[in-house]
NUTILUM-584787 format. One line per 8 residues: number of its first residue (from 1); for each residue x, y, z of N, C-alpha, C, O. Coordinates in pm, whole numbers, plus 50000, padded with zeros to 5 digits. Atoms other than C-alpha are relative to their C-alpha. Layout:
<recs>
NUM> X,Y,Z,X,Y,Z,X,Y,Z,X,Y,Z ~ ...
</recs>
This chain:
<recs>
1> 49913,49923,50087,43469,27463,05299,50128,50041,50073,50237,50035,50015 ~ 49878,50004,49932,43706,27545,05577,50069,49908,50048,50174,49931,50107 ~ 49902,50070,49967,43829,27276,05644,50049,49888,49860,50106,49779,49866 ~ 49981,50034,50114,43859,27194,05292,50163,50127,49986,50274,50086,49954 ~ 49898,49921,50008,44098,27526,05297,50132,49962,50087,50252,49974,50062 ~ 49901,49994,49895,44266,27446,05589,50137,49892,49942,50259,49898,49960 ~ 49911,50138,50010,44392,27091,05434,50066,50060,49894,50186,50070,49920 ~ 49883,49947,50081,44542,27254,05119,50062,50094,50051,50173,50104,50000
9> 49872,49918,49981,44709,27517,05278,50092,49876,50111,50174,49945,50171 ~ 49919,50051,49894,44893,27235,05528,50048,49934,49894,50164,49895,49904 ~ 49877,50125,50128,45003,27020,05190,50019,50122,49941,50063,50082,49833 ~ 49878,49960,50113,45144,27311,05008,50074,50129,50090,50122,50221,50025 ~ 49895,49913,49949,45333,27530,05306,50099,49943,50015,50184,50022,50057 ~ 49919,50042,49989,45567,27291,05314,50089,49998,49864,50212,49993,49865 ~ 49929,50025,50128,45649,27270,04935,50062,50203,50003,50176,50249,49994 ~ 49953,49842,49967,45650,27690,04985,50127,50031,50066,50224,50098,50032
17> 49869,49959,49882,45875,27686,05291,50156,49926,49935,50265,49968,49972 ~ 49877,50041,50014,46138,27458,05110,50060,50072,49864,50177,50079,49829 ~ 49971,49931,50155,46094,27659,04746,50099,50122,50086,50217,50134,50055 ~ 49926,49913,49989,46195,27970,04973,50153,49949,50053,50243,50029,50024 ~ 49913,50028,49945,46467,27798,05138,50123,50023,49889,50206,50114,49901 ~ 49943,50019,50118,46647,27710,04804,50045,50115,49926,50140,50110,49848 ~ 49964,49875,50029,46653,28065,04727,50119,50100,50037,50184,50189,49981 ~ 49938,49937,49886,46827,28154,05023,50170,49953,49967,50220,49845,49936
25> 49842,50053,50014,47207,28180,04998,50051,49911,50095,49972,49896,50188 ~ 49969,50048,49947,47405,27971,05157,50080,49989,50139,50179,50061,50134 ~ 49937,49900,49833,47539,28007,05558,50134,49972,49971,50207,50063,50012 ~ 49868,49989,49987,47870,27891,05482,50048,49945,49876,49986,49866,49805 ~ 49965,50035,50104,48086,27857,05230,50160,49930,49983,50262,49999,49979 ~ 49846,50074,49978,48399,27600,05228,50127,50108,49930,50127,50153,49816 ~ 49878,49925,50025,48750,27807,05238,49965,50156,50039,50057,50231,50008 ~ 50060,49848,49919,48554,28173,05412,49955,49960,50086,49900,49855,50117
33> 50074,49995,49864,48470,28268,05699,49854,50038,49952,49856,50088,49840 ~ 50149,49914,49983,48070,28384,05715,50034,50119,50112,50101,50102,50214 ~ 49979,49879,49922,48057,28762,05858,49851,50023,50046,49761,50015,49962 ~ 50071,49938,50033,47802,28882,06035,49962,50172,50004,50039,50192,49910 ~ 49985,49885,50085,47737,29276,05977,50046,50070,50115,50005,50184,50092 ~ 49919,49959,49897,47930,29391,06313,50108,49911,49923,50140,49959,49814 ~ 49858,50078,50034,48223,29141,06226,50009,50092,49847,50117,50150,49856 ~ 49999,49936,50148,48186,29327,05823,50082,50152,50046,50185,50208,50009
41> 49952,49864,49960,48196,29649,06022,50153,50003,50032,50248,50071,49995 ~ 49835,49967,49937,48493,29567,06213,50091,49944,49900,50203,49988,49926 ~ 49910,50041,50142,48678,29406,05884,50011,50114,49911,50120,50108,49855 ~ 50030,49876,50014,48593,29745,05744,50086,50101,50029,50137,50192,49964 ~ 49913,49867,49938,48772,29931,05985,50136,49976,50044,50219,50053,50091 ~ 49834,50056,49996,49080,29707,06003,50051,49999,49858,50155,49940,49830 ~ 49949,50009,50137,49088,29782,05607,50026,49916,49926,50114,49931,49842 ~ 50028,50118,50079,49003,29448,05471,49941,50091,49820,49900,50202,49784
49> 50036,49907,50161,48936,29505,05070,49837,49943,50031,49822,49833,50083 ~ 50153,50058,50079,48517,29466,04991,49963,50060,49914,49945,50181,49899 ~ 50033,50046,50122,48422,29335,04679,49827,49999,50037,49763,49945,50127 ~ 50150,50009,50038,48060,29410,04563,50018,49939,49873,50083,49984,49778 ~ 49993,50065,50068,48005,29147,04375,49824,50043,49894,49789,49983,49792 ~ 50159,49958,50073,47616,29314,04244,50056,50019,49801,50164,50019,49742 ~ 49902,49978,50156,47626,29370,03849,50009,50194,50031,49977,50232,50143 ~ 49951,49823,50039,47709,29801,03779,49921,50083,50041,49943,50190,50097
57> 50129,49929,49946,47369,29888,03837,49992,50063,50114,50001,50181,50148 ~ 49999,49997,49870,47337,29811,04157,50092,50105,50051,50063,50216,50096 ~ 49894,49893,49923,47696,29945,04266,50038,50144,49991,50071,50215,50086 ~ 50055,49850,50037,47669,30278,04086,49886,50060,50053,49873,50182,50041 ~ 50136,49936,49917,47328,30327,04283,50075,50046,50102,50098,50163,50134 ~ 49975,49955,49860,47477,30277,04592,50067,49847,50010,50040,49747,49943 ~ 49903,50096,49935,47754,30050,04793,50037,50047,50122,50005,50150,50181 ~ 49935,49950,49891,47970,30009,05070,50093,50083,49948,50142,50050,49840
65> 49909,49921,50017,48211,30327,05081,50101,49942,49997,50126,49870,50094 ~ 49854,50069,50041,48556,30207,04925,49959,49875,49912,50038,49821,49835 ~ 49953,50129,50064,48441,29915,04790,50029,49970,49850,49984,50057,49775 ~ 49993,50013,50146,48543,29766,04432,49903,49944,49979,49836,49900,50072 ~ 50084,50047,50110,48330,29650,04186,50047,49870,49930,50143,49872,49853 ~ 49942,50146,50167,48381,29285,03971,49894,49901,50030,49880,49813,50115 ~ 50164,50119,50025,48051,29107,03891,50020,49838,49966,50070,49771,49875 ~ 49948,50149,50036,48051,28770,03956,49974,49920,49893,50038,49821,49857
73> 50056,50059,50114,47820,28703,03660,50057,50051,49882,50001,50028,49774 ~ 49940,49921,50091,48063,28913,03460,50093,49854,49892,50117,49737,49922 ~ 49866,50094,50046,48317,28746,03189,50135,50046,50062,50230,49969,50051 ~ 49949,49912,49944,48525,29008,03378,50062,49933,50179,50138,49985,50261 ~ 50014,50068,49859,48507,28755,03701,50122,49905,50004,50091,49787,50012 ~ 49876,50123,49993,48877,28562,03707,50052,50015,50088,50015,50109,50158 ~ 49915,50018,49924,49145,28465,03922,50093,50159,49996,50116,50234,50090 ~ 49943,49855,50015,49333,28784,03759,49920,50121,49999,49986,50222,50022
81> 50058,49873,49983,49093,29047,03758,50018,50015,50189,50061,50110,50255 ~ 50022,49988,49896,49033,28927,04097,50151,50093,50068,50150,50198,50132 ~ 49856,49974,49964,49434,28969,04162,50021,50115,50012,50106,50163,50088 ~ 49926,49813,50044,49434,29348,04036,49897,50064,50158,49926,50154,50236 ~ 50082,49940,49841,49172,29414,04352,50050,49984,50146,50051,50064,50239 ~ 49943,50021,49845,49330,29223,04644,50067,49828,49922,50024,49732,49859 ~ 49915,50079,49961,49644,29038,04681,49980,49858,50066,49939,49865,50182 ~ 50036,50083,49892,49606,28694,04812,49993,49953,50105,49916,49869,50154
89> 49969,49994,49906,49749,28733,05066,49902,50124,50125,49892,50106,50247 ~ 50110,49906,49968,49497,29040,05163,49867,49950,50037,49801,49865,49978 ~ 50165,50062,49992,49160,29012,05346,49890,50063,49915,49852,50180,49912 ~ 50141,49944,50113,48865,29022,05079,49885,49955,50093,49888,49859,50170 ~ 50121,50001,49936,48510,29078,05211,49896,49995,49869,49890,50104,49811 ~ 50061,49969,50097,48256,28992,04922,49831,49999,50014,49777,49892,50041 ~ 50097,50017,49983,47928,29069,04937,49900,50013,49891,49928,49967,49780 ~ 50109,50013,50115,47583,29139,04739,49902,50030,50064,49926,50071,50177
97> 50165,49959,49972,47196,29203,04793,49954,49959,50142,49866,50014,50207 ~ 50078,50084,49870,47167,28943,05114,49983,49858,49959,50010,49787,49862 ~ 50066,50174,50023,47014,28617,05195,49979,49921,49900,49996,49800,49892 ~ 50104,50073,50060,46823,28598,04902,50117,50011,49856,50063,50004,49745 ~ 49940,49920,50088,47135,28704,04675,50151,49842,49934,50246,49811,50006 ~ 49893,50089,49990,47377,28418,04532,50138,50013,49974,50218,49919,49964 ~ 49857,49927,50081,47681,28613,04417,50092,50028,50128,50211,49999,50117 ~ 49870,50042,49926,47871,28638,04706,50074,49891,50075,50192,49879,50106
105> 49961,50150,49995,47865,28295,04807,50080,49871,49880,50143,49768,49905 ~ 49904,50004,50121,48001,28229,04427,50083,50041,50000,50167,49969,49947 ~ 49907,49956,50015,48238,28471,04470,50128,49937,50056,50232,49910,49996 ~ 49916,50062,49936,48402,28318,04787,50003,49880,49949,50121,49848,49964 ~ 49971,50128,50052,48378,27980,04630,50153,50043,49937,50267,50036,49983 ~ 49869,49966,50129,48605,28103,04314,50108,50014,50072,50201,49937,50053 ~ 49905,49922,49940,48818,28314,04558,50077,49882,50060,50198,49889,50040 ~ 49981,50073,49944,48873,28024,04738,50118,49873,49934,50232,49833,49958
113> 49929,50085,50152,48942,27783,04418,50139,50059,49969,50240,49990,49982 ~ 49921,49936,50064,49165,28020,04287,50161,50000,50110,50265,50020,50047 ~ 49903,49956,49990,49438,28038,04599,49973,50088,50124,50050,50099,50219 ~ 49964,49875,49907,49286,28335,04799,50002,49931,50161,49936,49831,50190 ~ 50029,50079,49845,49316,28233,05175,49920,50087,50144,49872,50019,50235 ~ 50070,49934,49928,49162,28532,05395,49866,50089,49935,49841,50208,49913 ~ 50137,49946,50062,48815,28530,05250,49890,50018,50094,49878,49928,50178 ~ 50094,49993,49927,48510,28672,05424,49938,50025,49929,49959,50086,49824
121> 50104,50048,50110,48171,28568,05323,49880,50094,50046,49794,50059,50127 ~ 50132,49943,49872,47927,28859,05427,49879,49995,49947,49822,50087,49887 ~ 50158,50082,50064,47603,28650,05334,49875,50140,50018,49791,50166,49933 ~ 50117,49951,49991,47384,28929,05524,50004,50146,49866,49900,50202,49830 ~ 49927,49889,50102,47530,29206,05260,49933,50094,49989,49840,50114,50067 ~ 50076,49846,49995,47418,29545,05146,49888,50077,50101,49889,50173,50177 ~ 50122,49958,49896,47071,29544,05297,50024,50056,50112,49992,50168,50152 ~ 49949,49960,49828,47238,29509,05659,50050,50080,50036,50052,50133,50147
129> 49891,49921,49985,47458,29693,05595,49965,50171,50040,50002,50237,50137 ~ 50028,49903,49944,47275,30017,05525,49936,50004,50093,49954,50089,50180 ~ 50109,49974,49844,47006,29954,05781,50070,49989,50125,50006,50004,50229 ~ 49933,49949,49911,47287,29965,05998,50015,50167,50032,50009,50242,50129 ~ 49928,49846,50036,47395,30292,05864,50156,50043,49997,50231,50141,50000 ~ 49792,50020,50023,47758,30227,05833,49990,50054,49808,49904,50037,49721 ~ 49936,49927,50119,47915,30407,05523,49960,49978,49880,49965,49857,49859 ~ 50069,50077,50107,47762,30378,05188,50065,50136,49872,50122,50238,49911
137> 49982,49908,50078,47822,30576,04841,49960,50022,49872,49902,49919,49838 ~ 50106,50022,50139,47677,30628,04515,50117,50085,49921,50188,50179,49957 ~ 49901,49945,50088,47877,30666,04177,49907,50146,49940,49797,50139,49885 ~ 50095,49892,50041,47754,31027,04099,50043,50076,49852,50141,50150,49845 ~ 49940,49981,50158,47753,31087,03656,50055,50131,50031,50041,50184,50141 ~ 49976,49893,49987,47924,31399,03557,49846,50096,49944,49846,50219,49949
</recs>
């Protein structure tokens, strides 16, 4: 019986290990740099713009301190909305949930498409961010 177990778990960790892979955002994204959450920090503190790309939910819970809001899954997601946030000429930092998160690797795509030229891609996003403990903020109702 165990070694009846043993043989299906060796034919299906491999189909597992590549399902999670596929999940996983992507490390780089043509036309951005990839950040990782020291390089975010220090883009941060040289006053780069970051874009939380999460939908409202999320960013009204909690974000990075300063950052804007424009959902990539939004209809709200264009070349011009983007424009009214950061200049193209301006460094955008866009992030989202993490690894497992595909919206800021969409974002820099678009950003990219569109024109912008100092894009940073910070793949490890939010998560890292607070478990750093670097600056965070929550939209608080009246």
């Amino acid at each position: 019986m165990k070694k009846y177990l043993y043989a299906l778990l060796f034919l299906f960790l491999p189909a597992v290990s590549a399902i999670a892979t596929e999940n996983n955002a992507p490390e780089e994204v043509i036309g951005a740099v990839t950040v990782d959450t020291a390089t975010a920090k220090w883009l941060y503190d040289q006053g780069n713009i970051f874009i939380d790309v999460r939908n409202l939910e999320y960013f009204n819970y909690e974000h990075i301190r300063g950052a804007k809001h424009l959902d990539v899954n939004s209809e709200l997601f264009t070349a011009g909305d983007l424009n009214i946030l950061a200049e193209k000429g301006q460094g955008v930092v866009f992030y989202c949930n993490g690894i497992h998160c595909l919206g800021s690797s969409k974002a820099s795509k678009k950003a990219a498409e569109w024109g912008w030229h100092k894009i940073y891609y910070y793949r490890e996003g939010f998560p890292k961010w607070k478990e750093a403990g670097y600056p965070t903020a929550s939209f608080e109702y009246p």
